[in-house]
BAMI-321676 format. One record per atom (N, C-alpha, C): x, y, z; residue number from 1. Coordinates in steps of 0.001 Angstrom, whole numbers, plus 500000, padded with zeros to 6 digits. Layout:
BEGIN
- X, Y, Z, NUM $
...
END
This chain:
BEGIN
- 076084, 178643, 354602, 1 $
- 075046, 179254, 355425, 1 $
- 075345, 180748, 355569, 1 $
- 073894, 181984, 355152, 2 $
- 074816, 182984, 355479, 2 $
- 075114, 183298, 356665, 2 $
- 075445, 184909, 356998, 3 $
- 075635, 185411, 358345, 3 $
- 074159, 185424, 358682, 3 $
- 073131, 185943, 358170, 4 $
- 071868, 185878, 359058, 4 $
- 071824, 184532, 359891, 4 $
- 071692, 183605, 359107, 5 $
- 070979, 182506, 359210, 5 $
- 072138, 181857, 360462, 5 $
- 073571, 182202, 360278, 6 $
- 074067, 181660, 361303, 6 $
- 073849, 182418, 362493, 6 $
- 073875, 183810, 362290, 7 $
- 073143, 184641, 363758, 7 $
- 072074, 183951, 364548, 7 $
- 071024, 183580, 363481, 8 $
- 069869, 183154, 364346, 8 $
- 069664, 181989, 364609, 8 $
- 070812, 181217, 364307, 9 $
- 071020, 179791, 364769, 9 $
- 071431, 180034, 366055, 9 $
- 072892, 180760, 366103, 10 $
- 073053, 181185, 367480, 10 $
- 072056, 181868, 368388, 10 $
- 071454, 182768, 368020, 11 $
- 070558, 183413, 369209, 11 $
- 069525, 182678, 369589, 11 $
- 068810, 181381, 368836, 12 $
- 068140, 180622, 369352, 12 $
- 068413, 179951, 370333, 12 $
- 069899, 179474, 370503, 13 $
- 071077, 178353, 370820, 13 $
- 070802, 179267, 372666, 13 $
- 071159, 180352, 372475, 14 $
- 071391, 180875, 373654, 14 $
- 069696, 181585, 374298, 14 $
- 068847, 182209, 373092, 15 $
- 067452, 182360, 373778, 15 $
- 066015, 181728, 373020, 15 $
- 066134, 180200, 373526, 16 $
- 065260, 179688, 372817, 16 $
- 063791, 180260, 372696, 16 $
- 063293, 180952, 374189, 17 $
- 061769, 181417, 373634, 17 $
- 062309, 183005, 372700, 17 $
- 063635, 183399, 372281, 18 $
- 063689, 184827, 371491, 18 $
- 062751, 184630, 370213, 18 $
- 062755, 185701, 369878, 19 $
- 062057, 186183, 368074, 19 $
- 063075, 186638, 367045, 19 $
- 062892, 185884, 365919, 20 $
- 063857, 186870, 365257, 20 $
- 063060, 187638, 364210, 20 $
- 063704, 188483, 364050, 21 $
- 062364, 189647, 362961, 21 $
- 063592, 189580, 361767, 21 $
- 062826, 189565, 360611, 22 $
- 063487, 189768, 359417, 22 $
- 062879, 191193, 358999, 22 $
- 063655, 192109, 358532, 23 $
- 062772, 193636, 358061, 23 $
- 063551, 193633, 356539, 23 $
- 063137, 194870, 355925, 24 $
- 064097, 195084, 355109, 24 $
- 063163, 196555, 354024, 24 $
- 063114, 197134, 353603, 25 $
- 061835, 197857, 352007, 25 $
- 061495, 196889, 351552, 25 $
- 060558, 197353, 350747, 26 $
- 060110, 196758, 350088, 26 $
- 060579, 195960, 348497, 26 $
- 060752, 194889, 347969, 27 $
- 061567, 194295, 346876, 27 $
- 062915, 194157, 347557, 27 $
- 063254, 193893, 348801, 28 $
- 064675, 193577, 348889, 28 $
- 064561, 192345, 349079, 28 $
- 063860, 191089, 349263, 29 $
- 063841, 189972, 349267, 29 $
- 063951, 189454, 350704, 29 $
- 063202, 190541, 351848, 30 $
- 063276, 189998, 353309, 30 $
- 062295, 188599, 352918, 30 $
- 061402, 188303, 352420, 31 $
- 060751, 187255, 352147, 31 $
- 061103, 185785, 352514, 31 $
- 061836, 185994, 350576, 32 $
- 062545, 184762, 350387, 32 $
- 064015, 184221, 351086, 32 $
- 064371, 184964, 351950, 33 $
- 065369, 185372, 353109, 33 $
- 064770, 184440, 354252, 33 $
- 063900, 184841, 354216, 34 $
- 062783, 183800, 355572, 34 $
- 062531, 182741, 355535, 34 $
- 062157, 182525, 354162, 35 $
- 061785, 181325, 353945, 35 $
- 063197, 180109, 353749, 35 $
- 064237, 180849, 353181, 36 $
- 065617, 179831, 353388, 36 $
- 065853, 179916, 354570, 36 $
- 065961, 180965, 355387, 37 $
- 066491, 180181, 357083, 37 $
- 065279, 179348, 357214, 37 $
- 064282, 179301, 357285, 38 $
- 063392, 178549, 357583, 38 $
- 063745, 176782, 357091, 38 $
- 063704, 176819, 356014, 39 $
- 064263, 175787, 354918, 39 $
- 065790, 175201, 355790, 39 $
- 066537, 175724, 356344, 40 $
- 067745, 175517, 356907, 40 $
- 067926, 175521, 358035, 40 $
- 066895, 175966, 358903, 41 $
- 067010, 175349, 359875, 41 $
- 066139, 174438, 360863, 41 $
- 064789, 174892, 360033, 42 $
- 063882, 174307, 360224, 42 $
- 062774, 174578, 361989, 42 $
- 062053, 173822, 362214, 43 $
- 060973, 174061, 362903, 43 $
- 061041, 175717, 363058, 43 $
- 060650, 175995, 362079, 44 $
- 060398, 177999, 362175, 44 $
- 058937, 178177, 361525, 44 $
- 058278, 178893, 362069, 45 $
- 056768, 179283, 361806, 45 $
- 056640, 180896, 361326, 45 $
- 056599, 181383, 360133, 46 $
- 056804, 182901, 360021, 46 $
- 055134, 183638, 360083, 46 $
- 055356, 185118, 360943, 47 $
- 054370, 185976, 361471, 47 $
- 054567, 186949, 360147, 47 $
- 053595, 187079, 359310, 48 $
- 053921, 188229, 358278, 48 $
- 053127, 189382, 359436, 48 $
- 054199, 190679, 358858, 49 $
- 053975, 191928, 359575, 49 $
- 053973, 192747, 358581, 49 $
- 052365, 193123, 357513, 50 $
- 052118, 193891, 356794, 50 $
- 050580, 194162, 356478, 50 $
- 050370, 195583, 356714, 51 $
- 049198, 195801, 356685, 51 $
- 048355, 196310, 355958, 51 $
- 049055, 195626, 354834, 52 $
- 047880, 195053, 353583, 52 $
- 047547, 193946, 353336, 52 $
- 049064, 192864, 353783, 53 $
- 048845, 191570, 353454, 53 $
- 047628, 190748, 354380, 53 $
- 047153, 191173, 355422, 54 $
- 045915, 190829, 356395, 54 $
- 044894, 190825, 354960, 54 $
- 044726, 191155, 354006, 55 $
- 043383, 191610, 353758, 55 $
- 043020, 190081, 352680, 55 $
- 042095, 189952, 352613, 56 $
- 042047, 188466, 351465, 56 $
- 042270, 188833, 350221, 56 $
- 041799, 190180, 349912, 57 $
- 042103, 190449, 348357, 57 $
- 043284, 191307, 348456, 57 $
- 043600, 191890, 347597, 58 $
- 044668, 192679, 346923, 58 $
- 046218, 192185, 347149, 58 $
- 045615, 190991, 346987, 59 $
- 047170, 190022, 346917, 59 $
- 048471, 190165, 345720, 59 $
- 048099, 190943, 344537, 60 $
- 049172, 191044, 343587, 60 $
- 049819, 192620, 344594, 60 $
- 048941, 193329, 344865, 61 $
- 049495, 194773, 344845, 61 $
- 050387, 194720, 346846, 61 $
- 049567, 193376, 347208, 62 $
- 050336, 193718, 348573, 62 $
- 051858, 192919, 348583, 62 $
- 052074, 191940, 347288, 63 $
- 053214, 191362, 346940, 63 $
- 053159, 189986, 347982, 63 $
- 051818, 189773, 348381, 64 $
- 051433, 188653, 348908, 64 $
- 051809, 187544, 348639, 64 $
- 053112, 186664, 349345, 65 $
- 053151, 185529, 349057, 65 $
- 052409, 184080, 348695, 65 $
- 052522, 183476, 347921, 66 $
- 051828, 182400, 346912, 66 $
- 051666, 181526, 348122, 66 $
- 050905, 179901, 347873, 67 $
- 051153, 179152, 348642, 67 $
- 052263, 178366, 348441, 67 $
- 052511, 177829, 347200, 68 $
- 053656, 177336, 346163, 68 $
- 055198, 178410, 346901, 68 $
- 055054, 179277, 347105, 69 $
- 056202, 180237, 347393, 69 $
- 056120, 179567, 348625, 69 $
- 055576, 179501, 349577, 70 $
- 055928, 179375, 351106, 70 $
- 056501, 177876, 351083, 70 $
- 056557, 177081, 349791, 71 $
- 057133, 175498, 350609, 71 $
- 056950, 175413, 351640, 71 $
- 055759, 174756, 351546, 72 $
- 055440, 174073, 353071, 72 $
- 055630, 174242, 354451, 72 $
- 055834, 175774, 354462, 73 $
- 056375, 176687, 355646, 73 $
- 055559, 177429, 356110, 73 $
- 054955, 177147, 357596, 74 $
- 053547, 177186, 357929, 74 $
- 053794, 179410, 358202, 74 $
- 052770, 179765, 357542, 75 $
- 052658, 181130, 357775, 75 $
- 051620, 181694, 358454, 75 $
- 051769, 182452, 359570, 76 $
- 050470, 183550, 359776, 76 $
- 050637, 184778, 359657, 76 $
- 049196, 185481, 359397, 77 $
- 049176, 187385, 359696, 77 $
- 048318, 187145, 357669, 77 $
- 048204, 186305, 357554, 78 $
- 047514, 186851, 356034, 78 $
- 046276, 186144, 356225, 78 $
- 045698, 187261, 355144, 79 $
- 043969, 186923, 354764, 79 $
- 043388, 187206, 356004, 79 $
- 043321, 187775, 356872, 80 $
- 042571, 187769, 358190, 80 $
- 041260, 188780, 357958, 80 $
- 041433, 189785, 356941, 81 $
- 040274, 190538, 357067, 81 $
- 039580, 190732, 355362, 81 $
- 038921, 191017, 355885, 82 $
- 037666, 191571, 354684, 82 $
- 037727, 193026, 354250, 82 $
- 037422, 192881, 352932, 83 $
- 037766, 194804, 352347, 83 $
- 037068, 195559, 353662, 83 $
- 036092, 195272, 354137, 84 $
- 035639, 196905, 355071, 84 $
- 036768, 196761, 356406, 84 $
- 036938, 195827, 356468, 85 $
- 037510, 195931, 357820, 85 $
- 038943, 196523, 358240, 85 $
- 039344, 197115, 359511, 86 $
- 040840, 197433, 359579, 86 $
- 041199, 197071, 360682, 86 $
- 042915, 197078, 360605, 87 $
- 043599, 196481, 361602, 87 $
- 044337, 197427, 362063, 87 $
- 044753, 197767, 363861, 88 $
- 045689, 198805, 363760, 88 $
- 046483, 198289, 364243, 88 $
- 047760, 198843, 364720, 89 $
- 049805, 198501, 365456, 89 $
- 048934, 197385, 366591, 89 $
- 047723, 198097, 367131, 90 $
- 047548, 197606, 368930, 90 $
- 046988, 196070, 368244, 90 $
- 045895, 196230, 367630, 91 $
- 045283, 194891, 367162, 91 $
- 045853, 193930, 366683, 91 $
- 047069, 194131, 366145, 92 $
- 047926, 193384, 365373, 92 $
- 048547, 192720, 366317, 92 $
- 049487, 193743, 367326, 93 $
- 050133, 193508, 368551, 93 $
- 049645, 192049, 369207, 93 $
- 048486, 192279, 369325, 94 $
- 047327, 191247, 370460, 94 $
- 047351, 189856, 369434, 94 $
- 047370, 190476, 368131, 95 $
- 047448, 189021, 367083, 95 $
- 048976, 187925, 367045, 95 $
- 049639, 188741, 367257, 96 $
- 051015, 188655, 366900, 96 $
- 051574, 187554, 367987, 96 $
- 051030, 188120, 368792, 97 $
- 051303, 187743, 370329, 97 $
- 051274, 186680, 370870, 97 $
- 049642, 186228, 370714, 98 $
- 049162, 185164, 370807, 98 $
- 049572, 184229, 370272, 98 $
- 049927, 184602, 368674, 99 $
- 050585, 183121, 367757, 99 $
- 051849, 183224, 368016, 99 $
- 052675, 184066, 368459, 100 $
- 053958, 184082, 369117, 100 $
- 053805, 182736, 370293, 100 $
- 053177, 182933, 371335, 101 $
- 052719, 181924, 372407, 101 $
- 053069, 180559, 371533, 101 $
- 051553, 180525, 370880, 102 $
- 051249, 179236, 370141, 102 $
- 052762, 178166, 369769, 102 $
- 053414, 179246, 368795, 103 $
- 054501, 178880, 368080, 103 $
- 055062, 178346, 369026, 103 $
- 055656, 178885, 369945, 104 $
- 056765, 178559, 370657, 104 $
- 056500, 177276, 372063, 104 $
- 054858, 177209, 371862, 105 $
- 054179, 176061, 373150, 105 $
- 054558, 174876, 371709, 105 $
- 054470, 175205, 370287, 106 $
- 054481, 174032, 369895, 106 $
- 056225, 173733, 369577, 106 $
- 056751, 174132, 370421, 107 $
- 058059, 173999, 370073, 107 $
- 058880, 174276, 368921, 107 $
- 058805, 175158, 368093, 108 $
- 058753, 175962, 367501, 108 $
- 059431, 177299, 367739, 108 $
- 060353, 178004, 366287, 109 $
- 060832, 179005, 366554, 109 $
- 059440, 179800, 365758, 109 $
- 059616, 181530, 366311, 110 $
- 058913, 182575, 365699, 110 $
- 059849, 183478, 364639, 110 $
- 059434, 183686, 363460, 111 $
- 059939, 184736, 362718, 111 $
- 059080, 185603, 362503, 111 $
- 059416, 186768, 363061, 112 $
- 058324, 188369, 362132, 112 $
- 058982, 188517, 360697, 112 $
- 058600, 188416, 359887, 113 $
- 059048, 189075, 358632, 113 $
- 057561, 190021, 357886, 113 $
- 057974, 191581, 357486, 114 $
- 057388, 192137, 357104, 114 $
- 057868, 193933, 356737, 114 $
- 057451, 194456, 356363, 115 $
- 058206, 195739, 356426, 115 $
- 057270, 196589, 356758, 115 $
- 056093, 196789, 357778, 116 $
- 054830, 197657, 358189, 116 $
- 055948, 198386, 359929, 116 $
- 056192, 199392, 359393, 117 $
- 057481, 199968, 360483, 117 $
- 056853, 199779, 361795, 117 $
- 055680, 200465, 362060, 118 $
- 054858, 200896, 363172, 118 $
- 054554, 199681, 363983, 118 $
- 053933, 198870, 363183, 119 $
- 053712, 197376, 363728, 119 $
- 054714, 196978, 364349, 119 $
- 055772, 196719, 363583, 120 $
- 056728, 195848, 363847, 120 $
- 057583, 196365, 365290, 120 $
- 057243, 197758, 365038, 121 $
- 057944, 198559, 366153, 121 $
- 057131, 198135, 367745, 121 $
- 055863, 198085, 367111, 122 $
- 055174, 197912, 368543, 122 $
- 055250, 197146, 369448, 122 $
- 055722, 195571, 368236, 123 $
- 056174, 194322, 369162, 123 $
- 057693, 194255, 369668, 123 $
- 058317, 195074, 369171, 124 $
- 059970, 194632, 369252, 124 $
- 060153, 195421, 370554, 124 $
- 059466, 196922, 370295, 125 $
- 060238, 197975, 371282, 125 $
- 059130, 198309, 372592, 125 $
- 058002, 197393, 372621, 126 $
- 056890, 197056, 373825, 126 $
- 056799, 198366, 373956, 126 $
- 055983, 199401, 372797, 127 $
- 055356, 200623, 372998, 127 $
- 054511, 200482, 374237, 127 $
- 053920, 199217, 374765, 128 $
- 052919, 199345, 375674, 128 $
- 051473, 200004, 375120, 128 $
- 051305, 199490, 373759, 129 $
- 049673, 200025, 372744, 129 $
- 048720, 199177, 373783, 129 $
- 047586, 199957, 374388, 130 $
- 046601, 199253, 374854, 130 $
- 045644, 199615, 373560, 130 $
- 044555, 198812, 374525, 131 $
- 043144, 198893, 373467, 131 $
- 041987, 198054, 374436, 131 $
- 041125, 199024, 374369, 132 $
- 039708, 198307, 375164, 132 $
- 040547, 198299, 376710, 132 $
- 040926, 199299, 377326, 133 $
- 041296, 199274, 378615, 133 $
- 042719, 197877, 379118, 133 $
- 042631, 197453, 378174, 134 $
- 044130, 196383, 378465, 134 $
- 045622, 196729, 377857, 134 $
- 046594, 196156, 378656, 135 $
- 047726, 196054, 377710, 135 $
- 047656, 194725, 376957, 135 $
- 048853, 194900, 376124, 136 $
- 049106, 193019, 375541, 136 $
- 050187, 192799, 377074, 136 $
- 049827, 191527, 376714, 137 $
- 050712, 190946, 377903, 137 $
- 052155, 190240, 376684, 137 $
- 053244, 190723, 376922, 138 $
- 054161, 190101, 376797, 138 $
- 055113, 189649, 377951, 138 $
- 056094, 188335, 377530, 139 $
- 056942, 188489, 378049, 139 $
- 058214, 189378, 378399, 139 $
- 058244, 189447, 379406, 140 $
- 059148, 191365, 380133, 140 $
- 060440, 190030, 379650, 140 $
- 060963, 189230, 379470, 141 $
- 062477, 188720, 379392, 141 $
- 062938, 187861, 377898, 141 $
- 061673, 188399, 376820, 142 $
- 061818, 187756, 375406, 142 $
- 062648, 188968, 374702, 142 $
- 063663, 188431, 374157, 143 $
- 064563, 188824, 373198, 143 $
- 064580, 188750, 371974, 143 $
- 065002, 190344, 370507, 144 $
- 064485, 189920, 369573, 144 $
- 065901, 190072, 368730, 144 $
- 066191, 189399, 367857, 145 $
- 067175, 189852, 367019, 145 $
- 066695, 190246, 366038, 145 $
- 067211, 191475, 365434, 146 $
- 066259, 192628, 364054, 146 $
- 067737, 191799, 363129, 146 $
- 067400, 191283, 362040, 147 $
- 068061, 191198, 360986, 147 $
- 067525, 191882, 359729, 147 $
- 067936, 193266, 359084, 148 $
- 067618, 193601, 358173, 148 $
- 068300, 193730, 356530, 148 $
- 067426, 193054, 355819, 149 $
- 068160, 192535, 354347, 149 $
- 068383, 194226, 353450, 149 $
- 069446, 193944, 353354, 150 $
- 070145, 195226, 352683, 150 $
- 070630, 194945, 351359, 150 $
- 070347, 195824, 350481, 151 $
- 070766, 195909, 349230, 151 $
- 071340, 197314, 348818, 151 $
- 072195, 197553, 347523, 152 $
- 072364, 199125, 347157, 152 $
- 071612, 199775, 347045, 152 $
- 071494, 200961, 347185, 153 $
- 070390, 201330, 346488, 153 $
- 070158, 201394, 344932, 153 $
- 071030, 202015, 344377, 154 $
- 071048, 201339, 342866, 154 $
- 070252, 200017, 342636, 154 $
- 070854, 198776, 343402, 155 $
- 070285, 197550, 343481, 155 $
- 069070, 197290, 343256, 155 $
- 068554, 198375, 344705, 156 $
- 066953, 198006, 344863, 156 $
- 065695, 198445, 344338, 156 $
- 066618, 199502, 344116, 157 $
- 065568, 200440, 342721, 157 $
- 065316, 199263, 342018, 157 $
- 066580, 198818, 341182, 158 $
- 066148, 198164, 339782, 158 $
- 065415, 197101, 340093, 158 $
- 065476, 196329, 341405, 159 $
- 064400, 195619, 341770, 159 $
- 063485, 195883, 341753, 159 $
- 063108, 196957, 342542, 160 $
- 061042, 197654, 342803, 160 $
- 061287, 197781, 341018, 160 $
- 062161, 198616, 340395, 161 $
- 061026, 198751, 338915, 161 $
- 060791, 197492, 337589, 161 $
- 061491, 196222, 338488, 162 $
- 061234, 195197, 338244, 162 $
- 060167, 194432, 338190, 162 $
- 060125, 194452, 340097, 163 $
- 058851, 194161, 340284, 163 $
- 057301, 194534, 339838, 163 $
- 057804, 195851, 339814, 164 $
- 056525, 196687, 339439, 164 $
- 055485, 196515, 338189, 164 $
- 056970, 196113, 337013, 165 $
- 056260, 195736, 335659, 165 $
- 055472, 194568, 335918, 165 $
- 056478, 193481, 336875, 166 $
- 055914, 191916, 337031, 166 $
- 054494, 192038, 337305, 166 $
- 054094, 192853, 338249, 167 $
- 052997, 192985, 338979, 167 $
- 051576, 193589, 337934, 167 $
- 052082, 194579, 337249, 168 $
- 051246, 194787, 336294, 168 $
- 050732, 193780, 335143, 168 $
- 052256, 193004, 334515, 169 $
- 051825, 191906, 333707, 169 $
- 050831, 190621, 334607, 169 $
- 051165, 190704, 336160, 170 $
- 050220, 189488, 336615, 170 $
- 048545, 189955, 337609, 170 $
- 048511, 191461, 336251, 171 $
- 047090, 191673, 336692, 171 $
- 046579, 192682, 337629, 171 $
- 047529, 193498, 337892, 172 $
- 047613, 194617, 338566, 172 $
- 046199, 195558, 338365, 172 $
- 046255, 195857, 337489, 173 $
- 044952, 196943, 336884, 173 $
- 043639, 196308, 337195, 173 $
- 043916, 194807, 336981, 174 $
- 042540, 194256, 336423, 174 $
- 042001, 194619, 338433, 174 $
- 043337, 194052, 339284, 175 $
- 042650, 193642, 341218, 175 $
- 041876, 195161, 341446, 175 $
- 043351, 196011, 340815, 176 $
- 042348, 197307, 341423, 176 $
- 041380, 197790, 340613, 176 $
- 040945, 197760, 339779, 177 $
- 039264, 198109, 339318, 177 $
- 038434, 196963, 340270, 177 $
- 038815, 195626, 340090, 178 $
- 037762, 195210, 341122, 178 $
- 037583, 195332, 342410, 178 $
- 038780, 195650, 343376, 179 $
- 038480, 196453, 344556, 179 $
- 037939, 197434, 344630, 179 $
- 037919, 198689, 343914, 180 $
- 036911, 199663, 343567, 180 $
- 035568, 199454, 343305, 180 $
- 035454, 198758, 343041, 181 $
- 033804, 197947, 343093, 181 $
- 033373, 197803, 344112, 181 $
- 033915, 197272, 345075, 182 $
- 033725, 196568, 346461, 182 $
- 033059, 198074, 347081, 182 $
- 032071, 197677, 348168, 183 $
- 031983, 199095, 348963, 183 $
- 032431, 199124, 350591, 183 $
- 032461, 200055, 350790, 184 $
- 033239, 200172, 352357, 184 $
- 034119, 199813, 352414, 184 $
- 035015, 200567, 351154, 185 $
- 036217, 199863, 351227, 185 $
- 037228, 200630, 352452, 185 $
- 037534, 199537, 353247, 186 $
- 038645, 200262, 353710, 186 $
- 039915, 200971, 353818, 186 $
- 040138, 202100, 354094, 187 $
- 041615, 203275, 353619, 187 $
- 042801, 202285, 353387, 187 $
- 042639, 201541, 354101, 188 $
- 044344, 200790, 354344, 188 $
- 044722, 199602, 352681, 188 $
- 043202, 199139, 352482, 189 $
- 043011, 198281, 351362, 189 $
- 043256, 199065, 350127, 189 $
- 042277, 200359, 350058, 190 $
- 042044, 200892, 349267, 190 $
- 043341, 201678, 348369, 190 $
- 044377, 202204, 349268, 191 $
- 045490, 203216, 349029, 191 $
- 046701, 202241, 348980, 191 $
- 046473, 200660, 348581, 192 $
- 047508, 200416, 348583, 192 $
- 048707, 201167, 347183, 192 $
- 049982, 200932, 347147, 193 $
- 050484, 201807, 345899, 193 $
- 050416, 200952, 345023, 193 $
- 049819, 201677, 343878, 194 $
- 049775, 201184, 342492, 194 $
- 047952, 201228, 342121, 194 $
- 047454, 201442, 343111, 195 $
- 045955, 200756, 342906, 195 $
- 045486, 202161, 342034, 195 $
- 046024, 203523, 342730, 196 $
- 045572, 204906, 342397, 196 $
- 045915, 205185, 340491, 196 $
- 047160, 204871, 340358, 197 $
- 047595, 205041, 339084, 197 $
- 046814, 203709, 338015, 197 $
- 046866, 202888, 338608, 198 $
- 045849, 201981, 338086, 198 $
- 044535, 202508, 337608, 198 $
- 043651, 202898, 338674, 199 $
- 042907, 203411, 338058, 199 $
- 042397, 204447, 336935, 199 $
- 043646, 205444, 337492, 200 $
- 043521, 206377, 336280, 200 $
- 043679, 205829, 334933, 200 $
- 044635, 204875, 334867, 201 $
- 045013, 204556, 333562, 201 $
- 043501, 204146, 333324, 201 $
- 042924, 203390, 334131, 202 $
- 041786, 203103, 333477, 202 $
- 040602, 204066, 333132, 202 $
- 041164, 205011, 333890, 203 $
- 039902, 206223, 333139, 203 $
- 040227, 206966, 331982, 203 $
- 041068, 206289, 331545, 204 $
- 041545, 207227, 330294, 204 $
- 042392, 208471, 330985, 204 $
- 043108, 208351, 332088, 205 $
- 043973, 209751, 332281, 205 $
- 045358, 209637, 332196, 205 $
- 045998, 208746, 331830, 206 $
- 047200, 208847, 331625, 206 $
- 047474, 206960, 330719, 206 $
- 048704, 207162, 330308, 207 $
- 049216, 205933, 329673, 207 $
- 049786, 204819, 330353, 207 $
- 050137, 203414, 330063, 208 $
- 049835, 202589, 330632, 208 $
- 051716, 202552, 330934, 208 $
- 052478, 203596, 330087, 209 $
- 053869, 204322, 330487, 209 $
- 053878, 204895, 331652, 209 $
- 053274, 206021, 331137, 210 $
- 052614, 206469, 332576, 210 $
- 052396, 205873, 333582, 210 $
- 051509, 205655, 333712, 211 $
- 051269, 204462, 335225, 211 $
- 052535, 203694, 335583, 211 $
- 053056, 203067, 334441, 212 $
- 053917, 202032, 335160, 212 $
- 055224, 203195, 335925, 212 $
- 055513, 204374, 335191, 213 $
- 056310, 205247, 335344, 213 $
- 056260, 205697, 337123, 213 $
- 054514, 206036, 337113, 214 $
- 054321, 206615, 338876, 214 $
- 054319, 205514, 339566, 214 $
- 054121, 204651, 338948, 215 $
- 054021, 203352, 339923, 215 $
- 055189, 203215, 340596, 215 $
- 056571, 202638, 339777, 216 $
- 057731, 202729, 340190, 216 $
- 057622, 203802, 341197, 216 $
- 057718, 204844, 340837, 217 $
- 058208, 205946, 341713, 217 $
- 057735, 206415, 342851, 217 $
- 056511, 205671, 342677, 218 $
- 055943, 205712, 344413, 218 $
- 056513, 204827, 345353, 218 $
- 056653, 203866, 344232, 219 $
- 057214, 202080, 345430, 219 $
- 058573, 202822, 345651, 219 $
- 059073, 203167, 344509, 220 $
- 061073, 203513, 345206, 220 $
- 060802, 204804, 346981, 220 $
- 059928, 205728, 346643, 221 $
- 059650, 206717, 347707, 221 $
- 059067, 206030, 348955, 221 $
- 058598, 204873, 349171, 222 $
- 057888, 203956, 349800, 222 $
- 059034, 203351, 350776, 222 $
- 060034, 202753, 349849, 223 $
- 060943, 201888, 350216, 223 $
- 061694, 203122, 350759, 223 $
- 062167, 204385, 350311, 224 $
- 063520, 204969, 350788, 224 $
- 063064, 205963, 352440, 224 $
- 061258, 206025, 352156, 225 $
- 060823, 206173, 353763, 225 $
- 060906, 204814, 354915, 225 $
- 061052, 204026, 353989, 226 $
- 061227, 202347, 355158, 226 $
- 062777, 202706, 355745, 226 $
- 063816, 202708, 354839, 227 $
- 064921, 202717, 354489, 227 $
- 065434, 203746, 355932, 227 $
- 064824, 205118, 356085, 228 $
- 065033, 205929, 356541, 228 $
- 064809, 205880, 358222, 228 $
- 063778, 205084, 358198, 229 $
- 062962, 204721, 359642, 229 $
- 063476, 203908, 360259, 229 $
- 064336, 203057, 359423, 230 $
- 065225, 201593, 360466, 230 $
- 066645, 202135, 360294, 230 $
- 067096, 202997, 359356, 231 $
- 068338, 203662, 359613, 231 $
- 068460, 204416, 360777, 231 $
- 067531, 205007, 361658, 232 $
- 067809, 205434, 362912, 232 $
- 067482, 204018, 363991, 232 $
- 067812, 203134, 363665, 233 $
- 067375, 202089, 365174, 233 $
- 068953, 201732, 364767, 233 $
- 069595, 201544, 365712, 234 $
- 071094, 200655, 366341, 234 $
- 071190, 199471, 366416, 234 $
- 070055, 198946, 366663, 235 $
- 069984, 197543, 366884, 235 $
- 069978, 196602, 365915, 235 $
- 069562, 197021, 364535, 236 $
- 069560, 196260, 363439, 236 $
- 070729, 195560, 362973, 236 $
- 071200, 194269, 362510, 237 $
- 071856, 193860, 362196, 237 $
- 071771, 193722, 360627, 237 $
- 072645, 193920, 359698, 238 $
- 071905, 194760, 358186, 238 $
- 073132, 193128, 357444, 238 $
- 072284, 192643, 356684, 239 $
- 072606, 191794, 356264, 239 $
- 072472, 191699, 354690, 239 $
- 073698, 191424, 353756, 240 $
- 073204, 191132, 352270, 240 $
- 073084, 189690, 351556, 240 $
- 071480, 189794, 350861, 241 $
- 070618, 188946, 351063, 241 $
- 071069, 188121, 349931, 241 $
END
């Protein structure tokens, strides 16, 4: 069993209504990290915290987990919206929240896993985001343990430019020309990374080298601003996955 998974055996042990958040960049495998404590310890319900993965389409480029991937490991926070629509930290907050409740009335642990900083920040560190004249109501005495999956960096590079090819061979180009179709598309859908270089390739402006070239190099700049944003919190417990 690793150290995560025995951490959050213990912190359940001692705060059964706590949360545990899994974080990590992007391609470090906070995911499949979730899904084995889950697998190991069982009654765990995971909250994805990413704000692309809400959307029903652009599932290759948001690295949207399969259903086959989740083994039978009940998930929320995906597919909730439609290309025009958007979600912000506060709306999410109010989402999060509620199935936080749920989870834990059904006896049940909660996992956040996701790497959307802002979000995740909103629930852990009770910014106090209103919206429409309310706060969220949380509990003032719920406790969260931040476990974040760490890799080298060397490591994780070669992961994202791993992934990156994967993503292209399973259709990358083809999602984003057809999201571009769509109208009213929304900013958050629209700018996911990879969709921009995608397109060009498809206008004839650069090579399909090319593309895969900026592609990488946006996801590595992506990940080393994640990287940078949870390197100033203390609280993280940095775990290799």
């Amino acid at each position: 069993m690793s150290e995560g998974i025995v951490r959050a055996r213990q912190f359940w042990k001692k705060n059964p209504l706590g949360v545990v958040v899994i974080l990590g960049p992007t391609a470090s495998g906070k995911t499949s990290y979730s899904i084995e404590m889950a697998k190991v310890l069982g009654n765990i319900e995971i909250i994805s915290v990413d704000s692309r993965q809400v959307y029903k389409q652009g599932d290759i480029a948001s690295g949207k987990i399969s259903l086959s991937q989740m083994q039978g490991i009940v998930h929320h926070g995906l597919n909730l919206l439609e290309a025009h629509e958007g979600m912000n930290a506060w709306e999410f907050a109010v989402y999060a929240e509620a199935k936080i409740q749920e989870i834990q009335a059904r006896k049940n642990y909660a996992v956040l896993c996701g790497g959307t900083m802002l979000w995740l920040a909103g629930l852990v560190k009770r910014y106090g985001f209103t919206g429409a004249g309310k706060k969220i109501q949380q509990n003032p005495m719920r406790k969260y343990l931040l476990l974040g999956v760490y890799r080298e960096r060397k490591v994780l590079y070669e992961r994202i430019n791993k992934r990156c090819r994967e993503m292209i061979k399973e259709g990358l180009v083809g999602e984003a020309w057809e999201i571009f179709q769509l109208k009213n598309i929304h900013h958050n859908l629209k700018t996911m990374v990879g969709y921009d270089d995608s397109i060009a390739y498809m206008m004839g402006q650069m090579t399909q080298t090319e593309m895969l070239r900026k592609f990488q190099q946006r996801t590595r700049k992506y990940a080393k601003r994640q990287l940078t944003w949870w390197r100033k919190q203390e609280d993280i417990t940095w775990i290799g996955e």
